[in-house]
C-alpha positions as CSV (number, residue, x, y, z in Angstrom):
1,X,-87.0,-26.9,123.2
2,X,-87.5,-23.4,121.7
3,X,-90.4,-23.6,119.5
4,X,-91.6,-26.4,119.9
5,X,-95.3,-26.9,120.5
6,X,-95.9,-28.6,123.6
7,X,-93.8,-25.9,125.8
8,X,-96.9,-24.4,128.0
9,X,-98.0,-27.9,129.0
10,X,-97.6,-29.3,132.5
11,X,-96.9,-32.4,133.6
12,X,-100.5,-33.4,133.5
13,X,-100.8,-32.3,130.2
14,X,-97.7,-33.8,129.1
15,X,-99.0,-37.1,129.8
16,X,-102.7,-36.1,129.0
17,X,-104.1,-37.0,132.5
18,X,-106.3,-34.9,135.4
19,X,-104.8,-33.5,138.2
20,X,-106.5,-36.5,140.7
21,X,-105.3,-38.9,138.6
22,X,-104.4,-42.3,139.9
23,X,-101.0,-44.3,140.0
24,X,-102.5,-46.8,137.4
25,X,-103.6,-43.6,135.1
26,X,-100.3,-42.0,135.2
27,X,-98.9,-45.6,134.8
28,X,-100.8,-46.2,131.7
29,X,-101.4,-42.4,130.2
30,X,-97.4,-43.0,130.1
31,X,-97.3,-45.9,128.4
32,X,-99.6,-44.3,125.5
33,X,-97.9,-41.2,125.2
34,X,-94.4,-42.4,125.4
35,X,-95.4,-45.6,122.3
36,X,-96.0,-42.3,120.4
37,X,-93.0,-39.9,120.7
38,X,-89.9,-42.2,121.4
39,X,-87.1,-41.5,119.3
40,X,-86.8,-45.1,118.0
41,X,-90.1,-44.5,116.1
42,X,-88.6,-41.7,114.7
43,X,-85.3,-43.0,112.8
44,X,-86.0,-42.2,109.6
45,X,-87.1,-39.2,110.0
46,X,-85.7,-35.8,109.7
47,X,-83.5,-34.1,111.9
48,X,-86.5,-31.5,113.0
49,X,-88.6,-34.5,113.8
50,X,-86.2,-36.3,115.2
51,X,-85.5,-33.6,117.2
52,X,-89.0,-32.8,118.5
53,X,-89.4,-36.8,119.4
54,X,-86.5,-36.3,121.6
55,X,-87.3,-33.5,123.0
56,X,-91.2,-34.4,123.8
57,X,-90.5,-38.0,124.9
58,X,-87.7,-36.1,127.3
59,X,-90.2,-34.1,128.7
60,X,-92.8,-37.0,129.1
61,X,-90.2,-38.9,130.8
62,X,-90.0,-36.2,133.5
63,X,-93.7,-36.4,133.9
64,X,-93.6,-39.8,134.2
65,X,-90.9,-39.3,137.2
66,X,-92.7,-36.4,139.6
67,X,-96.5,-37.5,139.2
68,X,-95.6,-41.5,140.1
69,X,-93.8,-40.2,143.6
70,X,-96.2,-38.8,145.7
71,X,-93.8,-36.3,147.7
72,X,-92.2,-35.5,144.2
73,X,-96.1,-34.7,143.1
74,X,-97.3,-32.9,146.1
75,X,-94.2,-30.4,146.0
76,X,-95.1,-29.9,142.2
77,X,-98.9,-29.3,142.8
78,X,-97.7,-26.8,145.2
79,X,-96.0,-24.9,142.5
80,X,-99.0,-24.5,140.2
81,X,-102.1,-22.5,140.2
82,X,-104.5,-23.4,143.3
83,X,-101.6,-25.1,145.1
84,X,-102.1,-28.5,146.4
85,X,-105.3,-31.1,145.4
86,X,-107.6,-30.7,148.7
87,X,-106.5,-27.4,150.2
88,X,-109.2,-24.8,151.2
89,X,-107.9,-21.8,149.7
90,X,-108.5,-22.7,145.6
91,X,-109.9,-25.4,144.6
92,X,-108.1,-27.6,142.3
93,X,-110.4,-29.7,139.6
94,X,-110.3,-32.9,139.3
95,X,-110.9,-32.9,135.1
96,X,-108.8,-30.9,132.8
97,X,-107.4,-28.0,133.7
98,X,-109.4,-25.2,131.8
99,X,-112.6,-26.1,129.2
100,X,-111.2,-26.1,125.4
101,X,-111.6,-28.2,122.8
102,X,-109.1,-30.7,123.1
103,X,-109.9,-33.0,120.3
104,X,-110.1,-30.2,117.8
105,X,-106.7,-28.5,119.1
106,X,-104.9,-32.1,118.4
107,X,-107.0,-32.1,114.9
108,X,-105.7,-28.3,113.6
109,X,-102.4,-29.8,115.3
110,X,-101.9,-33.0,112.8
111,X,-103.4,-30.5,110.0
112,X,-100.8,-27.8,110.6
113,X,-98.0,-30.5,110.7
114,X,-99.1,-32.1,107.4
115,X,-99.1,-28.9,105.5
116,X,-95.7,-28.0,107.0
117,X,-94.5,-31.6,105.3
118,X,-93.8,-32.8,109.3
119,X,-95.6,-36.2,108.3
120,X,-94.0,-38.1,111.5
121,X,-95.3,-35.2,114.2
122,X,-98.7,-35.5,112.4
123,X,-98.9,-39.1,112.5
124,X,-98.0,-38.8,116.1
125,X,-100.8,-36.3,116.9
126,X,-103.1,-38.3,114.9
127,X,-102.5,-41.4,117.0
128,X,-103.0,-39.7,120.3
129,X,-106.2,-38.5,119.1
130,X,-107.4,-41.6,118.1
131,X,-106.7,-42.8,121.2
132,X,-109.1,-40.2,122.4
133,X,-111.5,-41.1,120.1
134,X,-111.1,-43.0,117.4
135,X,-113.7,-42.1,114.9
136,X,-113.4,-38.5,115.3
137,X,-113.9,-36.8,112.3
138,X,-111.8,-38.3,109.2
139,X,-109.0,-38.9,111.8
140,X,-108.7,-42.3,110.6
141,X,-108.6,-42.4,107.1
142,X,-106.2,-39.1,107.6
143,X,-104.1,-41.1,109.5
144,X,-103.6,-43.7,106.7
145,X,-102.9,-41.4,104.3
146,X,-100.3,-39.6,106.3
147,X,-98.8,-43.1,107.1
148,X,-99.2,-44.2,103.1
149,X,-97.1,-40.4,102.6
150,X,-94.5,-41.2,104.8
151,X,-93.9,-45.0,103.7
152,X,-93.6,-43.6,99.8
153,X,-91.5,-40.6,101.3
154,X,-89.0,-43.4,103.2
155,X,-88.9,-45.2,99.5
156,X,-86.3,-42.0,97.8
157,X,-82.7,-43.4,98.3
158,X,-81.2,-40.6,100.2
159,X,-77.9,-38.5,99.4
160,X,-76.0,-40.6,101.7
161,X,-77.2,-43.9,100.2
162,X,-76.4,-42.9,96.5
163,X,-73.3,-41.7,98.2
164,X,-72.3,-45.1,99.5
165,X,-73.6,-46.4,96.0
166,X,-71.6,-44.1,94.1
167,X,-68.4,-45.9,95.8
168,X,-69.6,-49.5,95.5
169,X,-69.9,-48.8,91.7
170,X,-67.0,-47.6,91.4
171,X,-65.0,-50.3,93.6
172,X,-67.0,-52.7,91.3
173,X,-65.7,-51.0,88.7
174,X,-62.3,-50.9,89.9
175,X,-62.1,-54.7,90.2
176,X,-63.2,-55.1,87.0
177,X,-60.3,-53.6,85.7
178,X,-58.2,-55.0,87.4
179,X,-59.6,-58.4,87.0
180,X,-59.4,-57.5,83.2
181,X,-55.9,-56.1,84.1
182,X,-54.5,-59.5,85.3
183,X,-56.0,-62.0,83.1
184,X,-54.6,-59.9,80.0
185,X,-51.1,-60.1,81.4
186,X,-51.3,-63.8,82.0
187,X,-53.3,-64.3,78.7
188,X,-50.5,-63.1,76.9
189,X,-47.9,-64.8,78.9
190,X,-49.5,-68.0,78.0
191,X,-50.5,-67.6,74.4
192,X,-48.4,-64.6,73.1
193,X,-49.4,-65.5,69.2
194,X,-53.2,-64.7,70.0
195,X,-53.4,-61.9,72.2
196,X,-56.9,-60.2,71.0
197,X,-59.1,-63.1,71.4
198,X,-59.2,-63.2,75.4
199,X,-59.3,-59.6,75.6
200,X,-62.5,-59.1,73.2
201,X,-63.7,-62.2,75.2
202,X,-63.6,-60.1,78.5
203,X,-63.8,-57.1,77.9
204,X,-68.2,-57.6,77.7
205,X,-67.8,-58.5,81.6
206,X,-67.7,-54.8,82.9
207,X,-70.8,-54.3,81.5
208,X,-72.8,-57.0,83.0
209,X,-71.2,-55.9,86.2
210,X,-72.0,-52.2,86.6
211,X,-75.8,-52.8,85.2
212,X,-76.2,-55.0,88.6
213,X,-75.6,-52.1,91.1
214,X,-78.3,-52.9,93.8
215,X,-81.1,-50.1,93.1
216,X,-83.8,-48.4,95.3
217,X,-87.3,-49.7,93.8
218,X,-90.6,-49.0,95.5
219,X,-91.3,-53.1,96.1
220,X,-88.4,-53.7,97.5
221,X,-88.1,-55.0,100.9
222,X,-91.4,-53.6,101.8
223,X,-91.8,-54.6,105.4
224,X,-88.8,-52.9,106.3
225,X,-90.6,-49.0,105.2
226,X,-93.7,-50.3,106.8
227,X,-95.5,-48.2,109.6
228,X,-95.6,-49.4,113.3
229,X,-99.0,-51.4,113.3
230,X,-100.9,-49.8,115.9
231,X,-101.4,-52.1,119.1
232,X,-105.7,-50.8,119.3
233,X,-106.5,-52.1,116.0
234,X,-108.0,-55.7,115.7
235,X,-108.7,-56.1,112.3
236,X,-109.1,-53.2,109.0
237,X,-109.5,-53.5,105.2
238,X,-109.9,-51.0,102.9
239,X,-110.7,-53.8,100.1
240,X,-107.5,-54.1,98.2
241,X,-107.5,-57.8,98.2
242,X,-110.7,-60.5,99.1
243,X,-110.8,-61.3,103.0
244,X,-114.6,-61.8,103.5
245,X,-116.7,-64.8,101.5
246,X,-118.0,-64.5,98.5
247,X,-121.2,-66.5,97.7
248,X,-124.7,-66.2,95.7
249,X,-128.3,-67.4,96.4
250,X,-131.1,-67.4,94.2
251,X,-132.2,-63.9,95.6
252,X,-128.8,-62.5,96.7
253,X,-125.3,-62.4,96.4
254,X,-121.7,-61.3,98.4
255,X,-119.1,-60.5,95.7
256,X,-115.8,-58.0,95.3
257,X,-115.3,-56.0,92.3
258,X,-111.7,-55.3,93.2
259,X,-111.9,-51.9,95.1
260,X,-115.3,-52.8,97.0
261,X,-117.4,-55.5,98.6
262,X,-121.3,-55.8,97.4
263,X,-123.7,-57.2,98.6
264,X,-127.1,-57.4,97.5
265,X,-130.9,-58.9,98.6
266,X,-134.0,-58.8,96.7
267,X,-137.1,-57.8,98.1
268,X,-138.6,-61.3,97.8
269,X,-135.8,-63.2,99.4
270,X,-133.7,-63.4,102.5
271,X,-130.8,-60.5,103.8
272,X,-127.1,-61.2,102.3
273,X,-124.1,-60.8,104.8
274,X,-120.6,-62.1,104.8
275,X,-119.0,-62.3,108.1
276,X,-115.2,-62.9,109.3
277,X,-114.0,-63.8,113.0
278,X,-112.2,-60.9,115.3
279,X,-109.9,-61.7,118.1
280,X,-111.9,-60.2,121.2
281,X,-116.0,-60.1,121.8
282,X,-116.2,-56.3,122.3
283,X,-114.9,-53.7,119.2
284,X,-115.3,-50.4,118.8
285,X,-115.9,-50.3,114.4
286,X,-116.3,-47.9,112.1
287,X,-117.6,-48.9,108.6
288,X,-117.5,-46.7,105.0
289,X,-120.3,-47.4,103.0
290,X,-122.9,-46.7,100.5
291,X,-126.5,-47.8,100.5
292,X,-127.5,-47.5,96.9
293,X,-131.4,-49.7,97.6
294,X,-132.9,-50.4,100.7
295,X,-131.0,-50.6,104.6
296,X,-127.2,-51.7,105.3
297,X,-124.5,-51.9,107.8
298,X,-122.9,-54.2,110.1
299,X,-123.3,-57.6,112.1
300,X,-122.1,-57.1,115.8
301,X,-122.3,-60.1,117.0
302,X,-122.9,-62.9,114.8
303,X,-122.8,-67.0,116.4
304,X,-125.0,-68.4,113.4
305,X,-127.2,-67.8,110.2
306,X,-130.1,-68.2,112.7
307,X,-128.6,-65.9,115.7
308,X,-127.2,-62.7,114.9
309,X,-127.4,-58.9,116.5
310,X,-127.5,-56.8,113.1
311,X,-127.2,-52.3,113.2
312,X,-128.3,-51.0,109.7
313,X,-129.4,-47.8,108.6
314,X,-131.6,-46.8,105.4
315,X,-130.9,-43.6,103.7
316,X,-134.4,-43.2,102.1
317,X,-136.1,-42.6,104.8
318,X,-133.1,-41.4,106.9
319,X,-133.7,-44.1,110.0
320,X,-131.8,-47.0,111.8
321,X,-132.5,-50.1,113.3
322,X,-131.3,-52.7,115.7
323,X,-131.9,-56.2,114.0
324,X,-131.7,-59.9,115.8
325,X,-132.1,-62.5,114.0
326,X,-134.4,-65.8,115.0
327,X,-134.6,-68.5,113.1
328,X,-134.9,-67.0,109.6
329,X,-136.6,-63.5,110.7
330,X,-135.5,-60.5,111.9
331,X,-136.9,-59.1,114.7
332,X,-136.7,-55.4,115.3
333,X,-134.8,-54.2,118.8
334,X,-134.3,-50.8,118.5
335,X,-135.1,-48.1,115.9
336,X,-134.7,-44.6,115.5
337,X,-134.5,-41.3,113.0
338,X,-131.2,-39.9,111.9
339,X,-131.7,-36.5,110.0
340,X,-127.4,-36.9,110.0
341,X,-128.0,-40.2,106.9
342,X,-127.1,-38.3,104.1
343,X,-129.4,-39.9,100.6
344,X,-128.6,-40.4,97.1
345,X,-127.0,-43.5,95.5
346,X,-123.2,-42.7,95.4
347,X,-123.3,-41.2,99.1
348,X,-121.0,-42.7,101.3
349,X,-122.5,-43.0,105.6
350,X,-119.8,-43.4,108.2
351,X,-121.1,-45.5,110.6
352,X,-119.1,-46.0,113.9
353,X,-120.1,-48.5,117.0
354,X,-118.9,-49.9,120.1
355,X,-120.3,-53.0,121.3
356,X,-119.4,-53.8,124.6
357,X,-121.3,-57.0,126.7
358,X,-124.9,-56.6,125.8
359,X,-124.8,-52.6,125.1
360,X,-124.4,-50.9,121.9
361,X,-123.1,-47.1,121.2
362,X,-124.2,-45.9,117.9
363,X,-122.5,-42.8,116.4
364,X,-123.9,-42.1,112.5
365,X,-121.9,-39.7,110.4
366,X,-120.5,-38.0,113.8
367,X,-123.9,-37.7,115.2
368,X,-124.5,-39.8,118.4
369,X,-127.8,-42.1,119.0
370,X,-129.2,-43.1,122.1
371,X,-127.3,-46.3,123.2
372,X,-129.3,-49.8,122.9
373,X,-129.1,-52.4,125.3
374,X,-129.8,-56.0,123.5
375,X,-130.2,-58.6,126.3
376,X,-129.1,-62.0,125.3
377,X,-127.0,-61.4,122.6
378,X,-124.1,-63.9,121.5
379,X,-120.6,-63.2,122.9
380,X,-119.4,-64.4,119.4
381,X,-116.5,-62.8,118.4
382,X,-117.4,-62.6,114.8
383,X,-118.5,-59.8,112.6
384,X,-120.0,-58.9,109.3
385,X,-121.4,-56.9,106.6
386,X,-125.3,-57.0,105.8
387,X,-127.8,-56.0,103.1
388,X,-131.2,-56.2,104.5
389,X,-134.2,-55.6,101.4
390,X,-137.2,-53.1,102.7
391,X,-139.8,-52.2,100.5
392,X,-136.8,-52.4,97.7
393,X,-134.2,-54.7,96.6
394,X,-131.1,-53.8,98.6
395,X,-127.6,-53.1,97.2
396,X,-125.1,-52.0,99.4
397,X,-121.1,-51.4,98.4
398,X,-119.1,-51.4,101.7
399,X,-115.2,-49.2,101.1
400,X,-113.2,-49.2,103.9
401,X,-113.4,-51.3,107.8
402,X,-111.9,-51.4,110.8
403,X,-112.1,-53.2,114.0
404,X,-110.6,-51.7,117.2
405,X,-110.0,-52.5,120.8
406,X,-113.0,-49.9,122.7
């Protein structure tokens, strides 16, 4: 395993777990970590990656085997720095095993692997870290990308498939002739006084033949170069197709233009949304959008046009707010000031929540709000996009979503 980056890691490490973790921990920080590196993920890959995916799933596997058996796990505790969880002499801690940056180390990682060309290993780091936390940085539109680079990278026919094409031609070709061979001989046998007329009459076939020679396209057969679907996300669009309603109202409207969903409210009339079902009641989202005119976002929770939980943000005055809906008003739950809303019209806001039971974690461009705690709010599992008018009409242009278990 010369070289390879995970080398210095312990066990603990390996599966990304603290030393007093539990059975059901280890259990599960196995699961995640083996789903990532086991070779079967990596078969078309190349022989470095496949190499590395052998090699780390090898060494998770041993993990996996001392820290589940609790003699195996005390005699290895013994044999690392502070000896065994609960002795005197040193005291092992419970968290990780020195302070660093562990997010960013998997980030630089994944970047270090895409510039090398290792698309799989990145795509692998990538995952992990979105499994630490999934709206970290541009981790997840990274990770499409890589994904999008390795599915168009999988698409070149390689040597040993023009290989095995090169000799299907020519077998094809082979049996053409002879084909041609045969039914000249017995042409002439039957009708010795015209032998040119069969063979001119034949002789096209070869043609038609060799121009059929399966070929390599990059529609073919696309759900066979397709990326495993990761298990954490629920729903995600980045707008290539309509999947949310499209209606108009006398002062607003929901429409795509083929790349984006708008919506937009004028000051005198009611909010525009569009809203789709998810398969759970608590998400963790992240949304890409831009607020051209007055506030924008999401809707949580949404059970009808009258009762609705509703987290917008307007970049004009660089401030949030935590809308329910009653009846046909909004009132206001929470609000707040976010300096990290960045203005002008063709700005794009990340916005990224989890909604679990009544509470709401708000994180806006990377920057972390206060979490909100909406009592009474509908365990509707159905979401939305919203553009609520202020003291403007409001236009809002939403790019890329996606719904994930928290």
């Amino acid at each position: 395993m010369t070289g390879f980056d995970f080398e210095q890691l312990d066990h603990f490490q390996i599966l990304n777990v603290a030393r007093g973790a539990s059975i059901n921990e280890i259990k599960k920080a196995f699961r995640q970590e083996i789903a990532i590196y086991h070779p079967d993920r990596f078969m078309r890959a190349s022989d470095e990656e496949k190499s590395y995916a052998r090699a780390r799933s090898q060494r998770i596997n041993e993990a996996f085997r001392v820290l589940r058996d609790d003699q195996l796990r005390e005699n290895y505790n013994m044999t690392m720095p502070g000896g065994g969880i609960g002795r005197n002499s040193v005291p092992v801690p419970t968290g990780p095993l020195t302070q660093r940056d562990h997010q960013g180390e998997l980030y630089e990682t994944a970047m270090a692997h895409i510039n090398a060309g290792r698309l799989i290993q990145a795509v692998a780091v990538l995952r992990r870290l979105q499994q630490l936390n999934p709206f970290y940085r541009d981790v997840a539109s990274l990770l499409i990308n890589t994904e999008t680079a390795i599915n168009a990278r999988q698409l070149t026919m390689p040597a040993e498939s023009i290989r095995r094409t090169s000799w299907l031609t020519v077998s094809v070709v082979a049996i053409v002739v002879v084909t041609i061979a045969v039914i000249w001989v017995f042409g002439t046998f039957e009708n010795p006084t015209t032998p040119t007329a069969t063979n001119i009459a034949v002789e096209t076939t070869p043609t038609s033949l060799i121009t059929r020679t399966p070929r390599i396209t990059p529609t073919a057969q696309p759900k066979e170069i397709t990326a495993t679907p990761d298990p954490s996300v629920l729903f995600e669009d980045n707008f290539t197709s309509v999947n949310w309603a499209e209606a108009q109202g006398p002062t607003w409207s929901t429409a795509y233009d083929g790349k984006r969903f708008h919506l937009k409210a004028a000051q005198s009339g009611d909010a525009a949304w569009s809203y789709r079902p998810v398969p759970q009641t608590d998400i963790a989202l992240l949304l890409t959008f831009q607020v051209t005119s007055g506030s924008g976002g999401v809707i949580v929770r949404y059970r009808d046009e009258t009762d609705f939980v509703a987290v917008v943000i307007e970049p004009a005055t660089q401030t949030y707010r935590i809308l329910r809906r009653n009846g046909i008003s909004f009132e206001e739950v929470a609000a707040g000031s976010a300096p990290s809303i960045e203005r002008g019209d063709a700005v794009e806001n990340e916005l990224a929540i989890t909604v679990v039971g009544s509470s709401i974690s708000l994180t806006i461009n990377d920057v972390v709000m206060d979490p909100i705690n909406v009592d009474g709010m509908s365990d509707s599992a159905r979401i939305g996009m919203i553009a609520v008018p202020t003291t403007s009409d409001a236009d809002v242009s939403v790019d890329h979503i996606i719904i994930r278990i928290p």
